[in-house]
Every structure is written in structure tokens, then in C-alpha cells.
C-alpha positions, 0 to 999 in steps of 0.5 A: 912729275905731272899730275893729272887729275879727271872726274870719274875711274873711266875718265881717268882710266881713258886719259892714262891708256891715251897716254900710255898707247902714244908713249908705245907706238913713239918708241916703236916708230923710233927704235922698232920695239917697245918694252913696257912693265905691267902692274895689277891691282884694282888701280889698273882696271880701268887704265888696262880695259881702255888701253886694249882697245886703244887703236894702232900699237903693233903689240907684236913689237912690244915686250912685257915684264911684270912689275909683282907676284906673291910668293908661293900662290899658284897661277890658278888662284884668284889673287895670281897677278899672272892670271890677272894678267893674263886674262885682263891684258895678255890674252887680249893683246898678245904682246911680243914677248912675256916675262911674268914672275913665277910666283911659286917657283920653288927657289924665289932667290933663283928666280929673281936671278932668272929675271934680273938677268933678263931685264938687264938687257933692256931699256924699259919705255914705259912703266905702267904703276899704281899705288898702295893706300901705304904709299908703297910702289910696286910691293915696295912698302915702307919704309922702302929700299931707295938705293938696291939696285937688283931689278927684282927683289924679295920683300916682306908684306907689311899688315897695312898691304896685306889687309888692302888685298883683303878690302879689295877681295882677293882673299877670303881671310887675312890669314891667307894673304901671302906674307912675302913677294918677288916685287920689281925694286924702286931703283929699277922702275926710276929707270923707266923712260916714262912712268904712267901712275894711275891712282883711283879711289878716296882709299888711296887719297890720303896716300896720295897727299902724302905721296905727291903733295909738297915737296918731301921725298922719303921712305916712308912714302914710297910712291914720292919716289916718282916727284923726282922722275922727270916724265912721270905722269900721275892720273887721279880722280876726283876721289883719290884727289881730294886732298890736293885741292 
């Protein structure tokens, strides 16, 4: 694992698109495609607004999963990572192809076997990840499930997640924040070639001590997961870095 760490969100969010565009085009130069996982979140605002503008990916020749997705919210509503998705990368670059999580299919069980079998076809170049003020990696919150091996499972949502979602202004009560998700599981994201994790803001700093500082890896830190990928690139900023001066 790698950390890098820049002053402000922007210089942060540059660093990592820079990143992530050379990991892109070097895997299609090699194998024709590139397949990458999308996350959402606050964490990606910046990392997504740059990496669109990055010059000279051929998106075309890139296919998309999507890492999370609450269970049962529509796509029309605000906190839909689908729609996010769509309005803040998808629509702007039009990546080859797309497999987004249905968030409200009416079997959640059924749609998980629907993308497992997808994405157990492909080799995934790079992952695209944040992390959660509890550490957690994907919705995976802790204490984690290290060792399940299906890409894509159904996990509850502890309080500490769901009142994130809250701060961060995805919902106007905690009532109305989903109580499950379809999330992308640990093992599956280790699987990615390359990972890019970018982590902004002091809200996330003490997850980010005890995620990445020393050498503990456990469940209860998801997100520590990453110290054992060997090209996993971390980029924080000067706030959500604070205590690993």
C-alpha cells in the first residue's frame, strides 16, 4: 500500500484521477479493455470531477461495475448511487459498458446471483474506493467478512454508517436511511489489480489512524484490509491526515 498525502480535496482529487487515468489507458494499451469499479460518496466528488476531464481514455473501451447500492431506494431518488452515478461519471464519459446495481429489484438475493455472474468473467484493473468515518470498505462495516468469496453481497448497515449518510445530506432523517445494501464484498475488491482509495476530510481522519497507521489488520477495521494489496494507492489530504503526522 502506498500513501499519498496532498493539501486540499482538489489537489488530492487531481492526484488520484492522475493516477487512476494512467492505470486505465495502461490496461488498455495492453489487453484492449480496461474494467474498473465505480464508488460514490462524498469521498469521490473530487477524484470523479477530474478523472472526466482527464485527457486521452478511450472509455469506450472500458467497462464499469459498481462497487454499492441501498436496497429497495429508487434510482430517482437523491441518495441513489445509480443516479449519482450516472450524472457525475457515466453520462459525462459513457464508459463501454455498464453494470449498475438494482438497488430495488424485487429479489435482492436474485440480483446479487445476477452480477456475480457477471463480474466472474472479468479481470478488474482497477478499483476505485473510499472509506467510511467506521473504517468500513464498500458497505462492508465492521466487523467485516474477510473470507466470503461471493462478489456481491447482502449486508446490514451499522448506525454509525447510516448516520454518515445522514451528515453528508442524503436524507432528511435517519429514519429514512436504508437499513440494508447490495455491497461489492472485501474479498472481490482484493481481487482488483490496482486499487485507488481516496479519503478527504478530518471526519474520516480518525478512521484513517486507525485503518492505515501501524501494522493491525482486523475486522473491525475494514479498510486495513488495503495494507495487505501490494498496489493499492491511498490519497488523503491534509485534514483526513492528521493523525499520521
Amino acid at each position: 500500500m502506498n500513501i499519498n498525502i496532498l493539501g486540499s480535496k482538489q489537489s488530492m482529487g487531481y492526484s488520484a484521477a492522475q493516477k487512476a487515468a494512467q492505470m486505465l489507458k495502461e490496461a488498455i494499451h495492453r489487453k484492449g479493455e480496461a474494467n474498473f469499479i465505480a464508488a460514490t460518496g462524498a469521498s469521490q466528488f473530487e477524484f470523479l470531477e477530474h478523472l472526466t476531464k482527464m485527457p486521452n481514455i478511450d472509455w469506450s473501451k472500458t467497462t464499469m461495475f459498481h462497487l454499492d447500492e441501498y436496497i429497495g431506494l429508487s434510482e430517482d431518488h437523491p441518495a441513489s448511487f445509480r443516479r449519482y452515478l450516472k450524472e457525475r461519471l457515466i453520462n459525462k464519459v459513457h464508459p463501454g459498458r455498464v453494470y449498475l446495481i438494482v438497488g430495488d429489484a424485487q429479489d435482492p438475493e436474485k440480483e446479487c446471483a445476477r452480477l456475480n455472474g457477471i463480474i466472474s468473467q472479468y479481470e478488474i484493473d482497477v478499483a476505485f474506493v473510499g472509506i467510511g468515518e467506521n473504517g468500513h470498505l464498500a458497505f462492508n462495516d465492521p466487523p467485516a467478512d474477510f473470507e466470503v468469496e461471493a462478489p456481491y453481497i447482502i449486508v446490514e448497515l451499522d448506525a454509525a454508517c447510516r448516520r454518515q449518510q445522514l451528515g453528508e445530506g442524503w436524507f432528511q432523517a435517519l429514519e429514512e436511511v436504508p437499513r440494508r445494501a447490495i455491497s461489492m464484498s472485501v474479498k472481490q475488491i482484493m481481487k482488483s489489480r490496482n486499487i485507488i482509495c481516496t479519503v478527504p476530510d478530518k471526519r474520516k481522519a480518525q478512521a484513517v489512524k486507525d485503518c492505515f497507521a501501524g501494522e493491525e489488520i482486523s475486522p473491525q477495521y475494514p479498510a486495513s484490509i488495503l495494507k495487505q494489496h501490494n498496489h493499492c494507492y491511498v490519497f488523503l489530504d491534509k485534514h483526513s491526515s492528521i493523525y499520521l503526522k
